[in-house]
N, C-alpha and C positions, 0 to 999 in steps of 0.2 A: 441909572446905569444898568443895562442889560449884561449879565455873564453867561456866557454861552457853557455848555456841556465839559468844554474842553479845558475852559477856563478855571472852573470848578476842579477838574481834576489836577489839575497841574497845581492849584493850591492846595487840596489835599496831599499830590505827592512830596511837595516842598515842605509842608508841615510835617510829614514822614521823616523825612529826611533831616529838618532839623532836630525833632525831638527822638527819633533814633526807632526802630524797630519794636520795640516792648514797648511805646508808649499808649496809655488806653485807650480807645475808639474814641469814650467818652469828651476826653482833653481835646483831641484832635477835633473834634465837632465843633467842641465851645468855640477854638481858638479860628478855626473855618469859618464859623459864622461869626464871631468877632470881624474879623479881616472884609467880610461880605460887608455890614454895618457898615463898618467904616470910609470903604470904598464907595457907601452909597451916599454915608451923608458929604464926601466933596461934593458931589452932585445933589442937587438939588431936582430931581425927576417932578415934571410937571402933573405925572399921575406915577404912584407908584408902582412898580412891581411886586406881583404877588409873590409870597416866599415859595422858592422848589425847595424840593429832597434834596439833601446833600448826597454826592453818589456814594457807591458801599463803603464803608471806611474799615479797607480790611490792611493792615501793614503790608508795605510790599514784599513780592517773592523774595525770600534769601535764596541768593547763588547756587547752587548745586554744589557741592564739595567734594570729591572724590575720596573715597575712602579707600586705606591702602592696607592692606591684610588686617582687616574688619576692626582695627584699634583706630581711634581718637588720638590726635596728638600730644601729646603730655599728659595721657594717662597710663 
């Protein structure tokens, strides 16, 4: 099974997403390349593919928040 660029990324976002903003690069790798594995062995590839870099696993942007005379809410 071939994964393209995009593919990779949309599972890193997703993994983002489930496991929430603060979770560590590190988690997010394992469980990426976990979900890769497994994807590969329904398929059986007649020659395999060699492994790529996982792309950057950096959390995604938080929203921009406007702040309103320079206080935090509830504090």
């Amino acid at each position: 099974m071939e994964l393209s660029d995009e593919k990779l990324r949309q599972l890193v976002r997703e993994t983002w997403r489930e496991l929430g903003d603060e979770a560590a690069p590190e988690v997010v790798r394992k469980i990426v390349r976990d979900v890769i594995r497994r994807l590969q062995l329904k398929e059986t590839p007649v020659h395999p593919t060699p492994a790529r870099p996982l792309p950057n696993l950096e959390p995604p942007a938080a929203p921009a928040v406007e702040k309103s005379g320079g206080a935090a809410p509830g504090y």
